[in-house]
ChimeraX commands (.cxc) that place a marker at each C-alpha (Angstrom):
marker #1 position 191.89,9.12,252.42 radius 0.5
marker #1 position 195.33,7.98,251.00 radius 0.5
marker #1 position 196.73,9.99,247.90 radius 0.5
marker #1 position 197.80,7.20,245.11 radius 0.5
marker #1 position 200.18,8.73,242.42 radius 0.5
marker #1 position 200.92,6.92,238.85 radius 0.5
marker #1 position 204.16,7.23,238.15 radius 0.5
marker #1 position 205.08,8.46,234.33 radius 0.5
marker #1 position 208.54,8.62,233.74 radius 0.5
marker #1 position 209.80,10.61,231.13 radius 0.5
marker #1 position 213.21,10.68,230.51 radius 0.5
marker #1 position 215.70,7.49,232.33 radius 0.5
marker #1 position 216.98,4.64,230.80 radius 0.5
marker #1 position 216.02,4.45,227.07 radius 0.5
marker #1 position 215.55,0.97,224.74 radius 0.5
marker #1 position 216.62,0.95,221.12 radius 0.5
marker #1 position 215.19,-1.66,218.48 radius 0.5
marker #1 position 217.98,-0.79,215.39 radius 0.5
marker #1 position 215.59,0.08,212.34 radius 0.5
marker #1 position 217.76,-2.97,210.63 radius 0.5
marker #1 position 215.71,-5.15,212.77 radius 0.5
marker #1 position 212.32,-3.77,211.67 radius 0.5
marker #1 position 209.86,-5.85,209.46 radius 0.5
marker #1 position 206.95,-3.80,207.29 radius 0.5
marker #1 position 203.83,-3.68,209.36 radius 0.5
marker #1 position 206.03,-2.97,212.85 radius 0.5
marker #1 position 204.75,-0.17,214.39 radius 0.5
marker #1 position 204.88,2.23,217.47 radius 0.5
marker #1 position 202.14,4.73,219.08 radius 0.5
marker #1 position 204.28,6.99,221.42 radius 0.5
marker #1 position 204.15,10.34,222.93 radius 0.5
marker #1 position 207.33,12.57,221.55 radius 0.5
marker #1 position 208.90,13.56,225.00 radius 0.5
marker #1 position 212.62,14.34,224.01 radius 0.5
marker #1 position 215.91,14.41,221.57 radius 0.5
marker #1 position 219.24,13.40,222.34 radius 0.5
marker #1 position 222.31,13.97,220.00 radius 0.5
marker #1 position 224.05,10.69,219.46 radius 0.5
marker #1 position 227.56,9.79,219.23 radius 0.5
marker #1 position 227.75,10.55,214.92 radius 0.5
marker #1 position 225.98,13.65,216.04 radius 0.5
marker #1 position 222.62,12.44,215.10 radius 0.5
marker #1 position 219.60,13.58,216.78 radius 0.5
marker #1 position 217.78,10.94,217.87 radius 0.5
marker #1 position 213.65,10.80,218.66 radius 0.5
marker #1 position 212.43,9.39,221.84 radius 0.5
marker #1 position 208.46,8.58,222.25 radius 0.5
marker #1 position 207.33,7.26,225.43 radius 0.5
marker #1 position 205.56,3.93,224.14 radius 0.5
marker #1 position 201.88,3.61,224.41 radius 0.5
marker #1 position 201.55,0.92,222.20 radius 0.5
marker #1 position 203.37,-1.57,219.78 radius 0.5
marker #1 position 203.87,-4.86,217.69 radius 0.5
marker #1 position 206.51,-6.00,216.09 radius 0.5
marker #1 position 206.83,-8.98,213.60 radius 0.5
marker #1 position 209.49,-10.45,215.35 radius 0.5
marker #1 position 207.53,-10.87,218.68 radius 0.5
marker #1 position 210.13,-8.33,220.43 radius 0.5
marker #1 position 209.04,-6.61,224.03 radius 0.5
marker #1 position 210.17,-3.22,225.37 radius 0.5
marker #1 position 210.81,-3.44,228.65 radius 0.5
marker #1 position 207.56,-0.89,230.39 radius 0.5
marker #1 position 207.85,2.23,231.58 radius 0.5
marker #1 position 210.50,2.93,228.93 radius 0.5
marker #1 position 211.52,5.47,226.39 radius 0.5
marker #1 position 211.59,4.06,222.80 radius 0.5
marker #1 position 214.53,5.89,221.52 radius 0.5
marker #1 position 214.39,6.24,217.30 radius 0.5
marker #1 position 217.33,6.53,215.40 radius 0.5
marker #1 position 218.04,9.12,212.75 radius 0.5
marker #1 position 216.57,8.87,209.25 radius 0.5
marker #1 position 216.39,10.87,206.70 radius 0.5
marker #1 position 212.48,10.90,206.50 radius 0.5
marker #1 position 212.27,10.67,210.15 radius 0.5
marker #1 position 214.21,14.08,210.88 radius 0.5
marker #1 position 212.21,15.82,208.03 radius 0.5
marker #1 position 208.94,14.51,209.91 radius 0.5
marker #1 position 210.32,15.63,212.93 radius 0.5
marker #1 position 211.04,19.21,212.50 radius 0.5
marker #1 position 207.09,19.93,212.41 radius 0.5
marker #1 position 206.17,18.19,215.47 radius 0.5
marker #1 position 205.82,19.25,218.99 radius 0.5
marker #1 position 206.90,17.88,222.18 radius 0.5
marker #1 position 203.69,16.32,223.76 radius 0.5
marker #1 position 202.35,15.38,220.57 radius 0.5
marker #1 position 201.28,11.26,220.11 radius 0.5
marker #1 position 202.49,9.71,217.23 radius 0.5
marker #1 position 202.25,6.68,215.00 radius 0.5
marker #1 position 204.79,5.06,213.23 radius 0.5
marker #1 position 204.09,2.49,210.97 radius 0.5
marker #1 position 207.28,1.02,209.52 radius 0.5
marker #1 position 207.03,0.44,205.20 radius 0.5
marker #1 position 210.47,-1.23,204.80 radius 0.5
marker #1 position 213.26,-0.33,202.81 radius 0.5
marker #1 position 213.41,1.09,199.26 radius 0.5
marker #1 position 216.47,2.13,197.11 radius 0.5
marker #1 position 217.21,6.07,196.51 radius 0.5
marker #1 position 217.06,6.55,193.24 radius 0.5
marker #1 position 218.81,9.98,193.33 radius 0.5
marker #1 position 220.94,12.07,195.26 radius 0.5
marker #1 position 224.05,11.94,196.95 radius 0.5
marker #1 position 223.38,8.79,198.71 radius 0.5
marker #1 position 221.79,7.01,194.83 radius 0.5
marker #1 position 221.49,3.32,195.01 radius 0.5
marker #1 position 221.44,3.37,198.71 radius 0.5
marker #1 position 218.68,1.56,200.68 radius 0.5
marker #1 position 216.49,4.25,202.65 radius 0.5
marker #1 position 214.05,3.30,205.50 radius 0.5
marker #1 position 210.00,4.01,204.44 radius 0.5
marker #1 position 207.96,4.68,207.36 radius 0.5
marker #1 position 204.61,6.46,207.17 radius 0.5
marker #1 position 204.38,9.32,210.34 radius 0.5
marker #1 position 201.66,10.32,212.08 radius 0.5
marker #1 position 200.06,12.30,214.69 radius 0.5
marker #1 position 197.30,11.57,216.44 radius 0.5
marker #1 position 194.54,13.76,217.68 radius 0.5
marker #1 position 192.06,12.55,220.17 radius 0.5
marker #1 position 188.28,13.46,219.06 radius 0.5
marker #1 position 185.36,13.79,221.27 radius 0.5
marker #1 position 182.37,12.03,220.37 radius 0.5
marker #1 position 179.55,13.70,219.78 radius 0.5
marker #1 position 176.62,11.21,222.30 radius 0.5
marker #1 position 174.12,14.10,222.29 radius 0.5
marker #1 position 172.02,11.49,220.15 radius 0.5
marker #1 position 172.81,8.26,221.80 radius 0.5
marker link #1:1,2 radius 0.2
marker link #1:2,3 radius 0.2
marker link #1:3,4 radius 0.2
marker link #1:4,5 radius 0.2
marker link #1:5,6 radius 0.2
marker link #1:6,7 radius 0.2
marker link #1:7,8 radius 0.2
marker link #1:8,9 radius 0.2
marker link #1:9,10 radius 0.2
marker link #1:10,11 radius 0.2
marker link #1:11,12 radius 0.2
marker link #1:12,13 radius 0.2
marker link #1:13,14 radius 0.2
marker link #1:14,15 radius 0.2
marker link #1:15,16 radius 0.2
marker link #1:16,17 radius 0.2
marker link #1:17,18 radius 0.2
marker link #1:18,19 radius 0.2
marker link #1:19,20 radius 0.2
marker link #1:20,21 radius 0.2
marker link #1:21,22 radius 0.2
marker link #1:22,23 radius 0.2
marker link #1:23,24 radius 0.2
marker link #1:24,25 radius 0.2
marker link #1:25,26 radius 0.2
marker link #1:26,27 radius 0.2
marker link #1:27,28 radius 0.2
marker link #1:28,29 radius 0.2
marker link #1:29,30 radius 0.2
marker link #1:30,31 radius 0.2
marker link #1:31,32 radius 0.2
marker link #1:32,33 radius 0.2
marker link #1:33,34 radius 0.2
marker link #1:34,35 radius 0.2
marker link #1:35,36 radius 0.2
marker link #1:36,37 radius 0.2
marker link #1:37,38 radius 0.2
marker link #1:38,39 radius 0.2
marker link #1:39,40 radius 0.2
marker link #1:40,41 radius 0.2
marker link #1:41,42 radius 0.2
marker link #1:42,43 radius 0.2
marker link #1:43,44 radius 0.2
marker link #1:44,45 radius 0.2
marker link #1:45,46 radius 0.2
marker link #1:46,47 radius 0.2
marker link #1:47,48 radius 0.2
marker link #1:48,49 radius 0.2
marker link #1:49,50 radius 0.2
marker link #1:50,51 radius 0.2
marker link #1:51,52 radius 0.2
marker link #1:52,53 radius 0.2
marker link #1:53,54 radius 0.2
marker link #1:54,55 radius 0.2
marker link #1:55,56 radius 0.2
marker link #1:56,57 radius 0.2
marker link #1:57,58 radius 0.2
marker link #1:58,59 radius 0.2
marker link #1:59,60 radius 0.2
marker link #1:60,61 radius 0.2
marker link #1:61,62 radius 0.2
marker link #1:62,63 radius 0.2
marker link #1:63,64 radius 0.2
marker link #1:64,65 radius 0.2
marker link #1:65,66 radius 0.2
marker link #1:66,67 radius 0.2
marker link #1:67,68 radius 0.2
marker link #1:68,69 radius 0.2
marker link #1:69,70 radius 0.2
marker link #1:70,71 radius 0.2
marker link #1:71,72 radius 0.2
marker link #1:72,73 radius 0.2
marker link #1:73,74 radius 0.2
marker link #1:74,75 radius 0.2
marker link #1:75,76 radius 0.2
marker link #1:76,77 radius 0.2
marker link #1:77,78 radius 0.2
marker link #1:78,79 radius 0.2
marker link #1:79,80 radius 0.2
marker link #1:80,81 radius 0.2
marker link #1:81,82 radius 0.2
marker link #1:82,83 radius 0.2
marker link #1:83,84 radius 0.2
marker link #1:84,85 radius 0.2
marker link #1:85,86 radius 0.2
marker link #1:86,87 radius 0.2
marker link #1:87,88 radius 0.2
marker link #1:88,89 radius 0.2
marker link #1:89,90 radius 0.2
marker link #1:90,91 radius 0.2
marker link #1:91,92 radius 0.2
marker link #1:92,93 radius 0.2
marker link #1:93,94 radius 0.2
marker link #1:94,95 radius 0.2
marker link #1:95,96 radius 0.2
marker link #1:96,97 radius 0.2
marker link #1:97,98 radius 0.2
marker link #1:98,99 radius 0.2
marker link #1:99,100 radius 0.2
marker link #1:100,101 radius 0.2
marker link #1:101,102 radius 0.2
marker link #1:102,103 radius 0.2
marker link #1:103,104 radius 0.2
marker link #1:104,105 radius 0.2
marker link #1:105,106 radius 0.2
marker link #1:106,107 radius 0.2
marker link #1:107,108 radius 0.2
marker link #1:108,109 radius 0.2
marker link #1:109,110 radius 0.2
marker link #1:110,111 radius 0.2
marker link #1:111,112 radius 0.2
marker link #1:112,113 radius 0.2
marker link #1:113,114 radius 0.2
marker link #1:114,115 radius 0.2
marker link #1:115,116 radius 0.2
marker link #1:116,117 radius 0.2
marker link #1:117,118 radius 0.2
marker link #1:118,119 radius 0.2
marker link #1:119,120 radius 0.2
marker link #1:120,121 radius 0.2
marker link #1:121,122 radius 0.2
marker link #1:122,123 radius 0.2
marker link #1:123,124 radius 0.2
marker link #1:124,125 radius 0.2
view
């Protein structure tokens, strides 16, 4: 009997979508598999994509590593979550900072989540 293998990369050539280019309602469904420091010594978030949509009609190349930008929100999300863990990020636009260091600024919104898979209960079905 041959042995057949699916192949699940999971680091390799990364894609970027700038969060500039995001609409509200974009989102991705990824599993967290890595950080990278960037060149403004960043960290930046990389999900292995499962699933998203974008506005704009943009496609990630498959089999490729959605790498996230720093943000603000995004690295305060971040620190709590585990390598391995799937996530959802639904993109909520911009909105201005209306204190702080950075006041009057435009700051990305996103809502973060993690998602659990349940097992269904078919004792009854």
């Amino acid at each position: 009997m041959a042995r057949v293998f699916k192949k699940r990369p999971l680091n390799g050539p990364k894609t970027y979508k700038a969060w500039k280019e995001w609409q509200e309602g974009d989102y991705v469904v990824g599993k967290f598999v890595a950080t990278s420091i960037d060149k403004f010594k960043k960290t930046n978030w990389h999900l292995e994509l499962i699933e998203y949509k974008f506005k704009d009609g943009t496609k990630l190349p498959e089999n490729k590593v959605l790498g996230l930008n720093s943000t603000a929100l995004l690295d305060k999300v971040m620190e709590g979550v585990t390598i391995g863990e799937v996530l959802q990020i639904d993109y909520d636009g911009t909105e201005t900072l209306t204190s702080g260091p950075y006041e009057g600024n435009e700051s990305h919104s996103m809502i973060i989540s993690i998602l659990e898979e349940e097992e269904l209960d078919t004792d009854g079905l």
